[in-house]
N, C-alpha and C positions, 0 to 999 in steps of 0.2 A: 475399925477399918484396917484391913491389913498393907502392908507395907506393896507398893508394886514389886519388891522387889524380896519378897516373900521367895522360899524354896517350894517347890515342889511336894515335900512330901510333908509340908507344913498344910500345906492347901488339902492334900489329900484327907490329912487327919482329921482336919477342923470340919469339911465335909462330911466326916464319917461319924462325927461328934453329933451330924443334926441327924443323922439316919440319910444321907446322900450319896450317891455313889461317884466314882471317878467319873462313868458316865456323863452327872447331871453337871460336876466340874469342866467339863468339855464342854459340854451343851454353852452353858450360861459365860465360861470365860471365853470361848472362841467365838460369841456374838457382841463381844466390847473388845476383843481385840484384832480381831480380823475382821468382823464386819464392818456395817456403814460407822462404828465407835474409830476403829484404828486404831487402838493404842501403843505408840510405839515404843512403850518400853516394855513392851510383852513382844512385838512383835520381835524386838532386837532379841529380846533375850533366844526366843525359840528358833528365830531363824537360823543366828550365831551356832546356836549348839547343832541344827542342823549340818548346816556347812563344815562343824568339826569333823561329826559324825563323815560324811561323805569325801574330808581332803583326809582323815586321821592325823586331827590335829590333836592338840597337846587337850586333855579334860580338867579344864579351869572351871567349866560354871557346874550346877550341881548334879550334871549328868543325869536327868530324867528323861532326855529327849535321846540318848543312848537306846541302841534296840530297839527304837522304835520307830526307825529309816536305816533302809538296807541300800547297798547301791543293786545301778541295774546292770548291763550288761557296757551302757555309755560314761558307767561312772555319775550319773546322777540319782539322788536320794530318792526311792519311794515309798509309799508306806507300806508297811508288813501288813 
């Protein structure tokens, strides 16, 4: 079992180890952390780097959520 607080591109790998794709890592990790699971130490994690991404704060956590929320015209994040 990996750590919650596992990086990014640790999860990436380990999926592509079993023949998975980021894809199927979306799929199965955004229905135990944002669905009826909740997990909020995913949730902190993504939402946090969201919010860097969109105020251009300082990039402390592992920067995977980088590029992958633009602002809009209001100054809030959405996805590319």
């Amino acid at each position: 079992m990996l750590s919650p607080w596992a990086k990014v591109t640790i999860l990436i790998n380990l999926f592509a180890w079993y023949n998975l794709l980021v894809k199927d890592l979306v799929a199965l990790s955004s229905s135990h952390s944002i669905g009826k699971g909740r997990c909020f130490s995913i949730q902190f994690r993504l939402f946090t780097g969201m919010m860097k991404e969109v105020s251009g704060g300082d990039d402390e956590d592992d920067g995977q959520i980088h590029g992958m929320v633009e602002r809009n015209d209001d100054g809030l994040a959405v996805k590319k």
